[in-house]
N, C-alpha and C positions, 0 to 999 in steps of 0.2 A: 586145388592148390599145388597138388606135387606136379601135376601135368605142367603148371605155366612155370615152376622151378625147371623141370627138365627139358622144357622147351628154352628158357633163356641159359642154360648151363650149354646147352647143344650148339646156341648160335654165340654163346664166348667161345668156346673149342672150335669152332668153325672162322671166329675172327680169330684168333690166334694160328691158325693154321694158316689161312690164309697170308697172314702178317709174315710168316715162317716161309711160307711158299714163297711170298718177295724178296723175303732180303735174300733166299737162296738165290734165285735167280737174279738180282743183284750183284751178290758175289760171280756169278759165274759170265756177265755178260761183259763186254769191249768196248760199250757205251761212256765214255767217261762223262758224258752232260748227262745221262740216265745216273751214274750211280753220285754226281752229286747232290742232283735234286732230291735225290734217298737222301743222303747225308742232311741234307737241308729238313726235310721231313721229320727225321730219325731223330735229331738234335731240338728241333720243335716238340718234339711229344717224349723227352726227355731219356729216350733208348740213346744213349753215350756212348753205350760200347759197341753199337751197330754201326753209329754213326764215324767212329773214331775206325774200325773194321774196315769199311769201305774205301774213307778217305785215305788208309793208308797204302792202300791199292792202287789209287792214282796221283796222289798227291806228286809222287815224282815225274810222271806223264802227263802231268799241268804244266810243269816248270815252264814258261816264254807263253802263254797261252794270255787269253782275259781273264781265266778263272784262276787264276794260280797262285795270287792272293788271298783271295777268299778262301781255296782248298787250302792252305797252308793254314792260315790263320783259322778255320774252324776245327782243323786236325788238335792243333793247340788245343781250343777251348772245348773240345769234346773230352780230351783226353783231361783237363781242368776238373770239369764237372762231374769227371770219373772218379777225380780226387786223385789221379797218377800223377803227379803234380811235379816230380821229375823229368819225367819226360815229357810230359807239357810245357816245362821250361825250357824243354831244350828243342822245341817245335817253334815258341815264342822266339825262343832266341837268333835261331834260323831264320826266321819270321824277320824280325826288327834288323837283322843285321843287312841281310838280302834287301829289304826294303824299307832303307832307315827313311821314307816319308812318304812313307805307303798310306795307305787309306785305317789302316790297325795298327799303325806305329806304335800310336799312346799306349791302348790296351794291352797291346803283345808285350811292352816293357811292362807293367803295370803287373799286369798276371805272371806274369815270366817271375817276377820278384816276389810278390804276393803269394805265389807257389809257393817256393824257398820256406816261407814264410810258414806260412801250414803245416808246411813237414819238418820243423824244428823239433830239433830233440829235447828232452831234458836236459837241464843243466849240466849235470853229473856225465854225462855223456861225450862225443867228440861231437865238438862244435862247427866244423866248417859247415855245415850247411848255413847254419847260424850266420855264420861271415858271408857266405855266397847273399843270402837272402837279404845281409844290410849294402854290400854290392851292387843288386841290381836295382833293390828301389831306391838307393840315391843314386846311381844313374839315370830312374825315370823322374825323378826331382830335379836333376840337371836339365834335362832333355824338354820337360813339361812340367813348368815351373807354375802354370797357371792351370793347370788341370784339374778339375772338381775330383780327383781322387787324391790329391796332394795331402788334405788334412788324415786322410787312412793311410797313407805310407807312409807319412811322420809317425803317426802314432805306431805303425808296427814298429819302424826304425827304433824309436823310443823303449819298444818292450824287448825288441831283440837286444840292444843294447843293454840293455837289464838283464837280461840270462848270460850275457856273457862275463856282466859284473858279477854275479849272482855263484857264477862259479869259478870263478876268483877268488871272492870272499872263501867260499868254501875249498877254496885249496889253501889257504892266508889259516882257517881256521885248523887243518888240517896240521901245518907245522904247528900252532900255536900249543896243538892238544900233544902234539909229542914233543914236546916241552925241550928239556936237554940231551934225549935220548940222540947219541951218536952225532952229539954239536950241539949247536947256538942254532934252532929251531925258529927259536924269539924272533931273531934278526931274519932268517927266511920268511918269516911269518910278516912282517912289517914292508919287508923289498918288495912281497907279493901285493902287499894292500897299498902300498904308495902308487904304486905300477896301474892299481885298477884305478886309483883314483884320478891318478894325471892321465889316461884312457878315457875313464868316463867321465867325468865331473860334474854333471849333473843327474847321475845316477842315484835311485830313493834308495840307494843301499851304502851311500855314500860317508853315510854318520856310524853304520855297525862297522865301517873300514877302517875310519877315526879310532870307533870306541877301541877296538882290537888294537892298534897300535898302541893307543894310551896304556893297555890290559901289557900287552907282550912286551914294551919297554920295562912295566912295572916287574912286572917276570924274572927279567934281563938282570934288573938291579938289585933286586931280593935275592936271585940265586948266584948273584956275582960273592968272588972272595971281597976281604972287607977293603983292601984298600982299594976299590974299582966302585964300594958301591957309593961314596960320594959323592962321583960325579955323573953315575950312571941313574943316579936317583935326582941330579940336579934335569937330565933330559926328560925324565918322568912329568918335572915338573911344568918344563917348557909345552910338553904335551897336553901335559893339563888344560894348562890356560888357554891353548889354541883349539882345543874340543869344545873349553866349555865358552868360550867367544865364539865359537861356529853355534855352537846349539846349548843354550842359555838355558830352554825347558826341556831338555833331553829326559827322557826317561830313565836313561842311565848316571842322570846324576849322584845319589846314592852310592854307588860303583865309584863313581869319578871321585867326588870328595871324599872316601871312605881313602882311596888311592891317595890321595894331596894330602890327606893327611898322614901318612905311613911316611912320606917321600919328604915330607916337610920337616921331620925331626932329624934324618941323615943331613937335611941339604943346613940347616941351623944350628949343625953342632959345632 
């Protein structure tokens, strides 16, 4: 038994070397149809980094050729599958711009975006990549309107749009929580969340945007001197009723009538 382990242990280190011994000599040869039928090889059996290695060797000594497409746009999708998704976008991009009806067009935009897309940060974070990534895949929605990848770049659009709402709210909340500390917080807190909502509008975080204004008006009029809060508690009100007309089975109803009611005895007296 140990004999037929060190016999098949000997001929993996043996394909491995061998493996090794090609793509050296790969890298070192002037062949460019030799090293991208590597590339083509290398990409098939899922070595990315060999493949993306090579092609970036010739990829600019393609440029006017028949292959130059192809090297271009595999350099992209190697560099993809790498998960470098950066610079794969900016391969795609080169790609689709150079050859806006090239034979890769659709995909180069598609991934070019999709990339972006991947490499989003958290909310709490700076967002442009955020922005780039809803960028590009609503240029490939312009571009290929009918494209069987349409319903995945809506739905990323969708979500990226939601992290951007997402931290919004969280900076909307952020004045809310410092209250009257060095001003009227209230009112930054409400400018922010009106701002995300006429942005997003159909964002599912659309109703805690609501709720918070309704919260930080009520804020506004509770901590106002008395002769402000009359009428500062009649806008509570108008708040109210446009929350609970937007969302009838809100969870935050509790909160909301507990509010209409505090605001209803200023605005009735």
């Amino acid at each position: 038994m140990r004999k037929y382990i060190y016999i098949s242990l000997s001929l993996l280190m043996l394909s491995v070397m061998s493996s090794c011994g090609e793509y050296n000599r790969i890298l070192k040869s002037n062949d460019n149809e030799a090293k991208l039928a590597y590339a083509r090889k290398a990409f098939d059996q899922k070595k990315y980094t060999q493949a993306a290695t090579v092609l970036q060797d010739i990829v600019a000594t393609m440029k006017g050729t028949r292959n130059a497409e192809e090297s271009l746009y595999l350099l992209g999708l190697s560099l993809y599958e790498n998960k470098d998704y950066i610079n794969s976008s900016a391969y795609f991009h080169t790609y689709y711009t150079r050859y806006p009806k090239g034979k890769y067009a659709e995909m180069a935009r598609f991934y070019s975006g999709y990339g972006w897309y991947l490499d989003s940060p958290e909310p709490q974070l700076d967002q442009s990549g955020t922005i780039k990534a809803i960028e590009e895949l609503q240029a490939f929605l312009d571009y290929f309107p009918k494209s069987d990848k349409v319903p995945v770049a809506q739905n990323a659009i969708f979500e990226l749009q939601d992290k951007l709402t997402l931290k919004e709210l969280q900076n909307a909340q952020l004045y809310y929580n410092l209250g009257n500390y060095m001003g009227n917080n209230y009112e930054s807190a409400v400018i922010v969340a009106r701002n995300a909502i006429k942005a997003y509008p159909y964002s599912k975080y659309k109703e805690e945007l609501e709720m918070l204004i309704l919260k930080s008006r009520y804020q506004e009029a509770a901590q106002s001197v008395e002769e402000k809060k009359a009428d500062r508690f009649r806008e509570v009100v108008d708040e109210y009723y446009s929350f609970i007309n937007n969302y009838p089975d809100t969870h935050n109803r509790k909160e909301a009538d507990n509010i209409m009611k505090i605001a209803s005895k200023y605005v009735n007296e």
